[in-house]
VOSE-655093 format. One record per residue (C-alpha): z, x, y; residue in three letters. Coordinates in Angstrom, 3 decimals, decimal comma. Last residue first. Layout:
! VOSE-655093
atom z: Z	x: X	y: Y	res: ALA
...
//
This chain:
! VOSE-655093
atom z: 23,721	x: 5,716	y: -18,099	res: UNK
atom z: 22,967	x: 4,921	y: -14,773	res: UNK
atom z: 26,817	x: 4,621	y: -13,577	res: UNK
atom z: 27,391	x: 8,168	y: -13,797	res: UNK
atom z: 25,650	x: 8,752	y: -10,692	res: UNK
atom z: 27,926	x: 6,593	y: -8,259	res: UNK
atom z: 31,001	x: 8,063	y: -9,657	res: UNK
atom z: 29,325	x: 11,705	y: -8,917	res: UNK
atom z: 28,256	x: 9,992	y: -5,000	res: UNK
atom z: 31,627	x: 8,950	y: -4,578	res: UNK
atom z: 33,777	x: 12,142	y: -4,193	res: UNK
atom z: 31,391	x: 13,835	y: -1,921	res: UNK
atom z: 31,233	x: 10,482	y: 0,374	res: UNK
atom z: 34,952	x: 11,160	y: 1,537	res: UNK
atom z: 33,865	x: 13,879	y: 3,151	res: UNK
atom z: 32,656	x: 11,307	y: 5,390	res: UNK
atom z: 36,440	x: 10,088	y: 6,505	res: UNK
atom z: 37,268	x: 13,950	y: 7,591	res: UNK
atom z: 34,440	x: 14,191	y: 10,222	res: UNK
atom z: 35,710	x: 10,593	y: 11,420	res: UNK
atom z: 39,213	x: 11,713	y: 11,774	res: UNK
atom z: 37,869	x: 14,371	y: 13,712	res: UNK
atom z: 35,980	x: 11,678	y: 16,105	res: UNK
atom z: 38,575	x: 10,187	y: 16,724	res: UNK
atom z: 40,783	x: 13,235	y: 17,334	res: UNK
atom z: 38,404	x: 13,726	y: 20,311	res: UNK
atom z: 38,944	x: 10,462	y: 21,777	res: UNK
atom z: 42,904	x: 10,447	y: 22,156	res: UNK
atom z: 45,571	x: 10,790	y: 19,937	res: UNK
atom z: 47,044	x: 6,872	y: 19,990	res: UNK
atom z: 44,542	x: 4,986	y: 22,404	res: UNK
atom z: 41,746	x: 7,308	y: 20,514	res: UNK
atom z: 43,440	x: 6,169	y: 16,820	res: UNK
atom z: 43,559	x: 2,806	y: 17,804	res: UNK
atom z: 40,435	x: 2,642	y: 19,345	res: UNK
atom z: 38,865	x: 4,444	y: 16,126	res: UNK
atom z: 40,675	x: 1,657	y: 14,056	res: UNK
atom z: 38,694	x: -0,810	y: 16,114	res: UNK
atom z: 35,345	x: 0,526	y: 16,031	res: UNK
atom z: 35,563	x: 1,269	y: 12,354	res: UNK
atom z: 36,789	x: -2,203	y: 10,957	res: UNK
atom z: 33,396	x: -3,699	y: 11,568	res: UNK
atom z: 31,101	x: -1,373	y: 10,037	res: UNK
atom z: 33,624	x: -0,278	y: 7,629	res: UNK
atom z: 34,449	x: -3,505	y: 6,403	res: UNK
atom z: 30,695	x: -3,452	y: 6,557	res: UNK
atom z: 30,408	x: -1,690	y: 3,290	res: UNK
atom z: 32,358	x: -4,102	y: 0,746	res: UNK
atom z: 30,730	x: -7,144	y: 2,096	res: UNK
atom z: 27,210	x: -4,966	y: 1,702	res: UNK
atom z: 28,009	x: -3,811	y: -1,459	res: UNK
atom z: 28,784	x: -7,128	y: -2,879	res: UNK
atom z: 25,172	x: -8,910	y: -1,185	res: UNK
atom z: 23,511	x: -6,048	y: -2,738	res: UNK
atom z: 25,415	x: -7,075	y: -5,993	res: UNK
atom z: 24,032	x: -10,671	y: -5,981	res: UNK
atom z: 20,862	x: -10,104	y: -4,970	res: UNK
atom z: 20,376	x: -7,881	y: -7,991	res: UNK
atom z: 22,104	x: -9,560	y: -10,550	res: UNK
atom z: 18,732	x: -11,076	y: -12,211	res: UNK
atom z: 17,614	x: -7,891	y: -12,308	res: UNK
atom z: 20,180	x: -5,816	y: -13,457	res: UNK
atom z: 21,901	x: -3,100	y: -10,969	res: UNK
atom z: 21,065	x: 0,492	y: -11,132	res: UNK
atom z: 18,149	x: 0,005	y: -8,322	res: UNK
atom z: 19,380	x: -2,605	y: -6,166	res: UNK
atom z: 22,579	x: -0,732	y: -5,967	res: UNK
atom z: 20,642	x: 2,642	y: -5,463	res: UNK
atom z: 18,977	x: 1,665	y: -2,519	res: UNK
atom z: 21,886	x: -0,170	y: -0,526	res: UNK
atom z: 22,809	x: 3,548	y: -1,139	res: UNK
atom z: 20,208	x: 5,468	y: 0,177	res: UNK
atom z: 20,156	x: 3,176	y: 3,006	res: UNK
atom z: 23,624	x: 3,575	y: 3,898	res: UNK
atom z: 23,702	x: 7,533	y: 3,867	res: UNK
atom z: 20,150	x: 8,222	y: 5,470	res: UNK
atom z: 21,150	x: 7,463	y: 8,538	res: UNK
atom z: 24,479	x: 9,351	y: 8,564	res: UNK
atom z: 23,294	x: 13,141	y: 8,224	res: UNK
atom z: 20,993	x: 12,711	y: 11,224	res: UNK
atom z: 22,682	x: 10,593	y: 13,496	res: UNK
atom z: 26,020	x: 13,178	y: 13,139	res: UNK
atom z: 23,684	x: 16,127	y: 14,497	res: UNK
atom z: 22,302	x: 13,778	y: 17,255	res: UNK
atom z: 25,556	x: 12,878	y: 18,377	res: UNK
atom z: 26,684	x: 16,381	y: 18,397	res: UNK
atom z: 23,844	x: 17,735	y: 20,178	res: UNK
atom z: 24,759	x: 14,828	y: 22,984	res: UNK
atom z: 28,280	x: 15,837	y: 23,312	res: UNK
atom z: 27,178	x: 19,329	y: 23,827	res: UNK
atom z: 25,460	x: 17,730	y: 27,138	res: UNK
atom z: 28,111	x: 15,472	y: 27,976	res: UNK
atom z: 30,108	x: 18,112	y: 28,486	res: UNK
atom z: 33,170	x: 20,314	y: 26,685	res: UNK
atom z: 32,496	x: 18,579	y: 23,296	res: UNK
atom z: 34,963	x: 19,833	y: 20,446	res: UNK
atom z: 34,998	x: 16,087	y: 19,268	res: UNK
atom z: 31,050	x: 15,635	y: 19,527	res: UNK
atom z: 30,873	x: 19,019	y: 17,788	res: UNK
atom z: 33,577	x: 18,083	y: 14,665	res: UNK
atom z: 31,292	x: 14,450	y: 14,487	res: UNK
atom z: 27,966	x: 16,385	y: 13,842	res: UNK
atom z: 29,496	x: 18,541	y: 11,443	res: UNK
atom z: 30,621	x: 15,333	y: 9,424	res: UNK
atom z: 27,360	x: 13,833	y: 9,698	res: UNK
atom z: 25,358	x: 17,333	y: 8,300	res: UNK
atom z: 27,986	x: 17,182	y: 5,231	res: UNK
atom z: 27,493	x: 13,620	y: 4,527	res: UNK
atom z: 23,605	x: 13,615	y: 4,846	res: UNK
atom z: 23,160	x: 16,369	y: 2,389	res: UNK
atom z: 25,327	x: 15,035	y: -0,432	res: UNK
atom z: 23,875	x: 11,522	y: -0,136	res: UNK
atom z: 20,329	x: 13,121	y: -0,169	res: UNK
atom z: 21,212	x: 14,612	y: -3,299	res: UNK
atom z: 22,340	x: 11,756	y: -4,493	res: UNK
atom z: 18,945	x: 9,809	y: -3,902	res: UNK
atom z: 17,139	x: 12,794	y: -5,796	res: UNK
atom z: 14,574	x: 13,947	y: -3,479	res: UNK
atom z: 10,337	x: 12,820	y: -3,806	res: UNK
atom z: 10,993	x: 9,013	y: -4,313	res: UNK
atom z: 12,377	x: 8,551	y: -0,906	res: UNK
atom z: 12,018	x: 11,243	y: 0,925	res: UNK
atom z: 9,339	x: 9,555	y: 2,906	res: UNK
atom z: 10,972	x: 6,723	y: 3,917	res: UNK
atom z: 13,987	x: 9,463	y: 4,474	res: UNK
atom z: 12,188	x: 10,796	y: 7,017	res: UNK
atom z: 11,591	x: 7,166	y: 8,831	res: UNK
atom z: 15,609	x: 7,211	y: 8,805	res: UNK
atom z: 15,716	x: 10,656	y: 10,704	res: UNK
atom z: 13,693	x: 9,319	y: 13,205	res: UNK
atom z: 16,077	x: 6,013	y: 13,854	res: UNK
atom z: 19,162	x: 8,020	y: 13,426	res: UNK
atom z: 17,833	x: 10,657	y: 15,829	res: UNK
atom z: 17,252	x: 7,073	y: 18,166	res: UNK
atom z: 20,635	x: 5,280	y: 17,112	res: UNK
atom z: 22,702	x: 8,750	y: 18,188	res: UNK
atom z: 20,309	x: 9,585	y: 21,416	res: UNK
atom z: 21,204	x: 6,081	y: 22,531	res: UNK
atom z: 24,564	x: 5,598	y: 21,708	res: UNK
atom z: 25,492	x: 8,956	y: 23,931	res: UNK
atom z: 22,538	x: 8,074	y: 26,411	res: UNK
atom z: 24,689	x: 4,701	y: 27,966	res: UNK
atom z: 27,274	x: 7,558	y: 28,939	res: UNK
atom z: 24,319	x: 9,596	y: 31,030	res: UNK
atom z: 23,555	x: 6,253	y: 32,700	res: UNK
atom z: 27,025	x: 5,198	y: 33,464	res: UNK
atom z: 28,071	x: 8,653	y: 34,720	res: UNK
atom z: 29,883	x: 11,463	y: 32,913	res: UNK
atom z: 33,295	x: 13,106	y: 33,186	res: UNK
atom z: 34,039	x: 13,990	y: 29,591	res: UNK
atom z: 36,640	x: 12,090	y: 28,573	res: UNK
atom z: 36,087	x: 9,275	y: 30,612	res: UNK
atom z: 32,207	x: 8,979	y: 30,629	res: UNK
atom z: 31,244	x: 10,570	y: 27,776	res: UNK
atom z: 34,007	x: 9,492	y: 25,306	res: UNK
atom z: 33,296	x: 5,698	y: 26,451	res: UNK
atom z: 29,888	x: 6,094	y: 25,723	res: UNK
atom z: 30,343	x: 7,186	y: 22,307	res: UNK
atom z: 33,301	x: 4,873	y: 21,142	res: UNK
atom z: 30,450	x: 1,868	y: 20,045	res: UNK
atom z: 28,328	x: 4,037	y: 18,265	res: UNK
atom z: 30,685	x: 6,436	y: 16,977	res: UNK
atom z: 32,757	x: 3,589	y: 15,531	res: UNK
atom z: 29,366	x: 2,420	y: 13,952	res: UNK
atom z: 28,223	x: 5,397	y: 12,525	res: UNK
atom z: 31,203	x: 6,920	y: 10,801	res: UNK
atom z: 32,859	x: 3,225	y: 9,684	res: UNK
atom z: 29,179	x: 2,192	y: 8,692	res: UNK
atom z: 28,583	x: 5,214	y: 6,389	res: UNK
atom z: 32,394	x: 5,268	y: 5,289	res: UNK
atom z: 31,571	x: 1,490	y: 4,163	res: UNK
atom z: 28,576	x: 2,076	y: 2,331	res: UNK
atom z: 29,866	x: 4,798	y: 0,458	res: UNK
atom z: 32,578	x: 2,382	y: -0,865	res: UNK
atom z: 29,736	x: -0,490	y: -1,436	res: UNK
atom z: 27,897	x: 1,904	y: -3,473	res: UNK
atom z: 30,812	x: 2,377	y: -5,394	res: UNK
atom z: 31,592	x: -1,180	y: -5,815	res: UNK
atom z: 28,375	x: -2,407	y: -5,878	res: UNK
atom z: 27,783	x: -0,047	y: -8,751	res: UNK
atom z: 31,274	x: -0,450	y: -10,920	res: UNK
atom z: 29,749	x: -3,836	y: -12,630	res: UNK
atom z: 28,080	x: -6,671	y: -11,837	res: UNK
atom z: 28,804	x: -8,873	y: -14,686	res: UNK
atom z: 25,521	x: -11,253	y: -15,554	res: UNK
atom z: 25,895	x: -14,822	y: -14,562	res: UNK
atom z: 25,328	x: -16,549	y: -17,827	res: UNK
atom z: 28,318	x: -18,695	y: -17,497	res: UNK
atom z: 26,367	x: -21,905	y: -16,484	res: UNK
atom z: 27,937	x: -21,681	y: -13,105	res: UNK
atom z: 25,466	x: -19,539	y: -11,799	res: UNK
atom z: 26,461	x: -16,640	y: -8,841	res: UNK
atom z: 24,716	x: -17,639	y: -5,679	res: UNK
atom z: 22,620	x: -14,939	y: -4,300	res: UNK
atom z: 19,955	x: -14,868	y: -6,921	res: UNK
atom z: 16,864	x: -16,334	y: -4,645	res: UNK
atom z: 16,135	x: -15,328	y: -1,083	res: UNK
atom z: 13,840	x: -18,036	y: 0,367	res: UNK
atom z: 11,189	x: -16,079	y: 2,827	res: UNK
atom z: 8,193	x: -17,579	y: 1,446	res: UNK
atom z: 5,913	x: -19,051	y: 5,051	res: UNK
atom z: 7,869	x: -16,115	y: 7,193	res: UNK
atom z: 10,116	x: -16,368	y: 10,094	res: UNK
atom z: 12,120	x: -13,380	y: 11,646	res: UNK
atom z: 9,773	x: -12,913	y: 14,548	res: UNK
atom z: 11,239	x: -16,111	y: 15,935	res: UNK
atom z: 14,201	x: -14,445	y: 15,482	res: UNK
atom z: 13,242	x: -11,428	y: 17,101	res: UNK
atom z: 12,480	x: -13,387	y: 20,468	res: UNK
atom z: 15,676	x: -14,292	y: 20,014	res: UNK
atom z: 17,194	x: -10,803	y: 20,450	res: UNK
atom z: 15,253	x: -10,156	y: 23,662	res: UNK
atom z: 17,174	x: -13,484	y: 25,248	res: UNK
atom z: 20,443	x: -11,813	y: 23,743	res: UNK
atom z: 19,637	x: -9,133	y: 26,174	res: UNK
atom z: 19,483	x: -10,719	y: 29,015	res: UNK
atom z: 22,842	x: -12,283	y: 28,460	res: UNK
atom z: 24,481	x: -9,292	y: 27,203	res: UNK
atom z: 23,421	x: -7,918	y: 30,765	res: UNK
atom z: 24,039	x: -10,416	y: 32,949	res: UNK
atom z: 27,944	x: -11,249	y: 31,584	res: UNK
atom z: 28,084	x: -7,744	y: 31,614	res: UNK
atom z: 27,335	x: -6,933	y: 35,313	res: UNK
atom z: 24,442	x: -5,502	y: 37,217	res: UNK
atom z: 24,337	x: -3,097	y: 39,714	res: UNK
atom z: 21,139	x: -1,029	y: 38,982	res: UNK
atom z: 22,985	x: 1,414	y: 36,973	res: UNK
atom z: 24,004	x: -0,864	y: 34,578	res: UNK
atom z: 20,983	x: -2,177	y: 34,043	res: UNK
atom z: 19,599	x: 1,134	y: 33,303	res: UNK
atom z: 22,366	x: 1,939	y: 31,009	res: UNK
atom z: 21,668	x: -1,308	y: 29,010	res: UNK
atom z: 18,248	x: -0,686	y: 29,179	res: UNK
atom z: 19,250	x: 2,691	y: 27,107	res: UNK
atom z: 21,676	x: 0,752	y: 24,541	res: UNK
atom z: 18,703	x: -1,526	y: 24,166	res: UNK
atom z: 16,435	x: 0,836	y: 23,267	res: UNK
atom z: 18,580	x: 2,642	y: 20,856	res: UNK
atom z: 20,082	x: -0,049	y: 19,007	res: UNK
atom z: 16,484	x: -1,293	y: 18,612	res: UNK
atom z: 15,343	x: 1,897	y: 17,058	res: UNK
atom z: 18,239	x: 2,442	y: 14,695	res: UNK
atom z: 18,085	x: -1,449	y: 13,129	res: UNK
atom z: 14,077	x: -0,317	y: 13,129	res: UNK
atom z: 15,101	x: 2,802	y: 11,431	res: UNK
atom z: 17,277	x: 0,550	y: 8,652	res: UNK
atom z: 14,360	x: -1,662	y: 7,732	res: UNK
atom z: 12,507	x: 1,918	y: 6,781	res: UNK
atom z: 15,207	x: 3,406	y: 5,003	res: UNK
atom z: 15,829	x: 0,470	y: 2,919	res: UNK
atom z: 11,909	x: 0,010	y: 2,477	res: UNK
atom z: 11,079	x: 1,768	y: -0,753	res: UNK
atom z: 8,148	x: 0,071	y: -2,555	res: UNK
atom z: 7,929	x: -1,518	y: -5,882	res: UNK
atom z: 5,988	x: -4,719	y: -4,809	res: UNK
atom z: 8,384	x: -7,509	y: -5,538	res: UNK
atom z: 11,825	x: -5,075	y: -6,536	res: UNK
atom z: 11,175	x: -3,602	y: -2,493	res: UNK
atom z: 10,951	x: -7,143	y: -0,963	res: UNK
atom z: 13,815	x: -8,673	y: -3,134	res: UNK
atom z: 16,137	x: -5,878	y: -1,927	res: UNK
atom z: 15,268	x: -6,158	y: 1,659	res: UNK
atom z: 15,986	x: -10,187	y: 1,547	res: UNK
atom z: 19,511	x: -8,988	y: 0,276	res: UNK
atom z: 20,288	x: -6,614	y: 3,319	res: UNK
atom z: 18,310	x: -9,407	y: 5,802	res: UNK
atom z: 20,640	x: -12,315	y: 3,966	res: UNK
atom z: 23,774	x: -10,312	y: 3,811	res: UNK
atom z: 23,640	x: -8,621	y: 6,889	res: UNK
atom z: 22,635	x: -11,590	y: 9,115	res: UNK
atom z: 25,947	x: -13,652	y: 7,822	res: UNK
atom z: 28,482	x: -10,951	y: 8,943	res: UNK
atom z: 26,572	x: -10,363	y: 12,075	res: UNK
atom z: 26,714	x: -14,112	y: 13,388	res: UNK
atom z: 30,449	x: -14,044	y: 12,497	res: UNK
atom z: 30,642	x: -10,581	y: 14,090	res: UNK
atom z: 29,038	x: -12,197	y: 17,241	res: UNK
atom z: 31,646	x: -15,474	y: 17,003	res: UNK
atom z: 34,584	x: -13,230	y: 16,633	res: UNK
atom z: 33,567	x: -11,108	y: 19,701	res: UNK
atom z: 33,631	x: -14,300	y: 21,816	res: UNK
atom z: 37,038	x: -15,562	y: 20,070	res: UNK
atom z: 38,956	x: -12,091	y: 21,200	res: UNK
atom z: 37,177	x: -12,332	y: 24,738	res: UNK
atom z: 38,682	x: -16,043	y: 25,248	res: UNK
atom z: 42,036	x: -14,903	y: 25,299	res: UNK
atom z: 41,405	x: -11,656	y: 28,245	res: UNK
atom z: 39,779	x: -13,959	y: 30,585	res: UNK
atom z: 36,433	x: -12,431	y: 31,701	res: UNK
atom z: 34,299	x: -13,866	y: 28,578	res: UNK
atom z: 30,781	x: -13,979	y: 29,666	res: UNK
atom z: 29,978	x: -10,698	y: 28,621	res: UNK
atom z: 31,990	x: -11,422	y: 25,451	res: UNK
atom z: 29,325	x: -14,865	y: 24,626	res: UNK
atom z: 25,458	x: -13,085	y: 24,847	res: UNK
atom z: 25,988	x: -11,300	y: 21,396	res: UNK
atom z: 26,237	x: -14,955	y: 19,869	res: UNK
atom z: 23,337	x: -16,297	y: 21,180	res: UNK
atom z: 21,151	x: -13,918	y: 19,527	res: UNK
atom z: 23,539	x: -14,050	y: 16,206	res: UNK
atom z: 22,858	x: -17,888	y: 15,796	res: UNK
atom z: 19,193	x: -17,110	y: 15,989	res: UNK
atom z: 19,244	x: -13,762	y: 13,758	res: UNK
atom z: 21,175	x: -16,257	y: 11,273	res: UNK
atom z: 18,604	x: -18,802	y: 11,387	res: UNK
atom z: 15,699	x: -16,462	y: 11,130	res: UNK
atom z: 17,224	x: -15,208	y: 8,270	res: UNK
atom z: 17,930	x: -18,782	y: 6,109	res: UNK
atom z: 14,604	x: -20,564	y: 6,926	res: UNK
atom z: 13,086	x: -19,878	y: 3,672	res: UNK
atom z: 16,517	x: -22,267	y: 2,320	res: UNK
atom z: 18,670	x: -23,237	y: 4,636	res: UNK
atom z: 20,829	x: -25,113	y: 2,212	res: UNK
atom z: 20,562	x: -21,813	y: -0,256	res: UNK
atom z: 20,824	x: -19,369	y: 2,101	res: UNK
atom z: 23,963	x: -20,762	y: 3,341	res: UNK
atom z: 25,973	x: -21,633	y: 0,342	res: UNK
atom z: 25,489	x: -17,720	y: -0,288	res: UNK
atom z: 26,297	x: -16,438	y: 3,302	res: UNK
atom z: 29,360	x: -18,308	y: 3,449	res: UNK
atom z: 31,912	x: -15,104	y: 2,076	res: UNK
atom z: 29,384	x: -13,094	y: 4,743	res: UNK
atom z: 30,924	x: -15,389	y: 7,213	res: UNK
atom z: 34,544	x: -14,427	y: 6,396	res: UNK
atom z: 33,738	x: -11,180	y: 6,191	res: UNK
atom z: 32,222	x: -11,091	y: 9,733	res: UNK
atom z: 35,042	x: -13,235	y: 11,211	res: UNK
atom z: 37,582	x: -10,872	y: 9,910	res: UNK
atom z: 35,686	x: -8,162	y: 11,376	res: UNK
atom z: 35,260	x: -9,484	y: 14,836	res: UNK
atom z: 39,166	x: -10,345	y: 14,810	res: UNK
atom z: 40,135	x: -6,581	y: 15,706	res: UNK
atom z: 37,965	x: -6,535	y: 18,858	res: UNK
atom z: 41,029	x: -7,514	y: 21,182	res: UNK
atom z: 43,187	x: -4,617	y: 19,152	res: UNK
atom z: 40,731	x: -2,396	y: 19,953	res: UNK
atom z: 40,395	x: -3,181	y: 23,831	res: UNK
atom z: 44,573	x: -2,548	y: 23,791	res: UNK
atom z: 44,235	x: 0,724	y: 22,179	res: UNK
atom z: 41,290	x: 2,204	y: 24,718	res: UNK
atom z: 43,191	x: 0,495	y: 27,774	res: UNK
atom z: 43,080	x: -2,997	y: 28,978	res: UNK
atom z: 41,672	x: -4,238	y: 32,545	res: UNK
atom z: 39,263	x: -6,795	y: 30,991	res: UNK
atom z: 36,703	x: -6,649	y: 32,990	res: UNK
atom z: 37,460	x: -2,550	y: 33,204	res: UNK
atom z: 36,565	x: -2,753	y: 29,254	res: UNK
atom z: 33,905	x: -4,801	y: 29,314	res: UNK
atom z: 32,181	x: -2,524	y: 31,953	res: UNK
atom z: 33,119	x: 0,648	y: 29,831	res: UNK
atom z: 31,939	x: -1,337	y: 26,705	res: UNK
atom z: 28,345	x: -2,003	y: 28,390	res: UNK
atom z: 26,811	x: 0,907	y: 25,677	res: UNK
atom z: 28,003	x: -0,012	y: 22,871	res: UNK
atom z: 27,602	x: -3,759	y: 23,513	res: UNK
atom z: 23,755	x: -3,454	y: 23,924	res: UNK
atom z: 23,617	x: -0,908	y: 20,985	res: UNK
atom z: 25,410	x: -4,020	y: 19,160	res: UNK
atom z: 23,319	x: -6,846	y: 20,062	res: UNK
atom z: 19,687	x: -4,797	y: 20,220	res: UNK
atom z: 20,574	x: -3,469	y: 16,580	res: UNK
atom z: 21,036	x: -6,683	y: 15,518	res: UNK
atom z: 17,586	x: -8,095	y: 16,637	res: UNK
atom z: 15,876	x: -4,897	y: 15,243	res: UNK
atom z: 17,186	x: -5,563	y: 12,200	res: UNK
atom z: 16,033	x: -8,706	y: 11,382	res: UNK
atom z: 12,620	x: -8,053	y: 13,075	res: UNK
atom z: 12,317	x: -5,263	y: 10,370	res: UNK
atom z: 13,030	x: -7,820	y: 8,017	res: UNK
atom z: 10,628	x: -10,583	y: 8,995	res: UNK
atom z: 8,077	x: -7,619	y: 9,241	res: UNK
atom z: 8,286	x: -6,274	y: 5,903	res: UNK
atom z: 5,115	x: -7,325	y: 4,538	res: UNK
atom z: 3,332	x: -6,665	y: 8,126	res: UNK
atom z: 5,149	x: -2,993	y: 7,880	res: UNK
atom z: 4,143	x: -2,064	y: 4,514	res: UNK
atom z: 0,775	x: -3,778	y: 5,207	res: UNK
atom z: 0,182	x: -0,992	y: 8,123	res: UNK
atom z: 1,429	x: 1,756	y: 6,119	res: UNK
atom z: -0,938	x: 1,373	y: 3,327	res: UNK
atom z: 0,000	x: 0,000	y: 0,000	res: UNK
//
């Protein structure tokens, strides 16, 4: 298949994707604003976020019953109900409401991840291609292009409640993107015949490496700007480049490994990735400017990218058939604890410590993938 069908076939997806990464790189880079809004401190802001993952996992709990009542209509849906929901904490000035704002976007987000994570599996078993890593760069992509308009908005004057709004408005127009005439994602819902096949140690491990993938990537993400502007003295615009020049080498570095894919070992790869990510996260800590900052982002972006894919990858690929969709969906509640939970715990850990050991304790965290990745191998025998 040439590269131009790969990317019509996977469109819906990609569109998936990009949407989400325009909602988050959008917050990541207006969280200064949010947080003077607000008038809390680095500990208070990540207490006030903490309900975003308990909404997400609650919704991806839902994501079954969903898909099946929606039916082919189930992602474009969710990337709808997630467009509006990014647009809410900008408009949320008083401090009680900004708590149920960010629970209604990772309630959105929860539900998206499932269905566009699980609709990426079916894709790649249907024509035997590799497009984890390719879905993924697009998530990378938008992040980065709307964490830099963010910064440009931001510059120009205008507020969050504009901002997220505008944005959100780009999001939908992914949604519509989003549709496709046979986009019903079968296999979610476990059968209550009792011939639901067991799922096994593979989600869970996968899941696990998942997790610290999301945890490193995300809480960088959404801490970066911050660092750069009050830790290290920079401007609106040059903090708004921290997310951006991590999601963008991330975005790059995920379009490598669509081409790795099928030529490296997959743990290899996992290896590779965490070791790069973790010295990426010691240099963003040991920063002196924005500049060194920057090399540091970049550094982490490229050892992280390929972490999650790879192993949304393997799940699909170790797991049984007609189990498929149902451990994807597994790994990916398993893995976006981290996603969720990372921001947060990094606040508390920054509001605690301070920025830079945030970032060490992330170096440390993605070691963590070293002990995985030999569990995770063992399981295809």
């Amino acid at each position: 298949m040439s590269s131009l069908s790969t990317l019509a076939f996977a469109r819906p997806a990609i569109a998936a994707f990009v949407a989400m990464g325009i909602g988050w790189g959008t917050f990541a880079a207006i969280l200064p604003d949010l947080k003077v809004m607000l008038g809390v401190d680095e500990g208070q802001l990540g207490l006030l976020i903490f309900l975003t993952p308990i909404a997400a996992i609650t919704a991806m709990f839902a994501a079954p019953a969903f898909g099946a009542v929606t039916g082919r209509s189930a992602l474009p849906l969710a990337v709808m109900l997630m467009a509006l929901a990014f647009a809410l904490p900008g408009q949320a000035s008083a401090l009680w409401l900004f708590p149920l704002a960010m629970a209604c976007a990772g309630a959105a987000t929860g539900l998206t991840d499932i269905l566009m994570n699980a609709r990426v599996s079916a894709m790649e078993s249907a024509r035997g291609l590799h497009l984890m890593n390719l879905t993924h760069a697009a998530y990378s992509f938008g992040y980065a292009g709307a964490a830099i308009l963010t910064g440009v908005l931001r510059g120009a004057g205008w507020g969050p409640g504009w901002v997220m709004g505008t944005m959100s408005v780009l999001a939908l127009i992914c949604a519509a993107l989003a549709i496709e005439r046979d986009g019903r994602i079968d296999g979610l819902r476990k059968p209550k015949d009792g011939t639901a096949l067991p799922l096994g140690l593979v989600p869970v491990i996968g899941g696990a490496i998942v997790l610290i993938a999301f945890m490193t990537e995300n809480a960088s993400e959404n801490w970066s700007a911050l660092h750069i502007e009050k830790t290290l003295g920079g401007s609106p615009e040059q903090g708004a480049l921290g997310p951006a020049a991590l999601a963008l080498t991330m975005g790059f570095a995920r379009l490598g490994g669509q081409w790795l894919a099928g030529k490296v070992s997959p743990f290899n790869i996992l290896r590779a990735g965490a070791v790069i990510a973790a010295i990426g996260a010691l240099i963003v800590a040991a920063a002196a400017s924005p500049a060194w900052a920057y090399l540091g982002f970049i550094i982490t972006g490229i050892g992280a990218s390929v972490l999650a894919p790879t192993a949304f990858s393997l799940v699909g690929q170790l797991s049984q058939p007609e189990a498929r969709a149902r451990a994807v969906a597994r790994a990916t509640m398993l893995g976006y604890f981290g996603y969720f939970v990372g921001p947060p715990l990094l606040g508390l850990i920054a509001g605690s410590f301070g920025l830079r050991m945030a970032f060490v304790f992330a170096a440390i965290l993605v070691g963590a993938v070293f002990l995985l990745v030999p569990l995770l191998a063992r399981q295809r025998t």
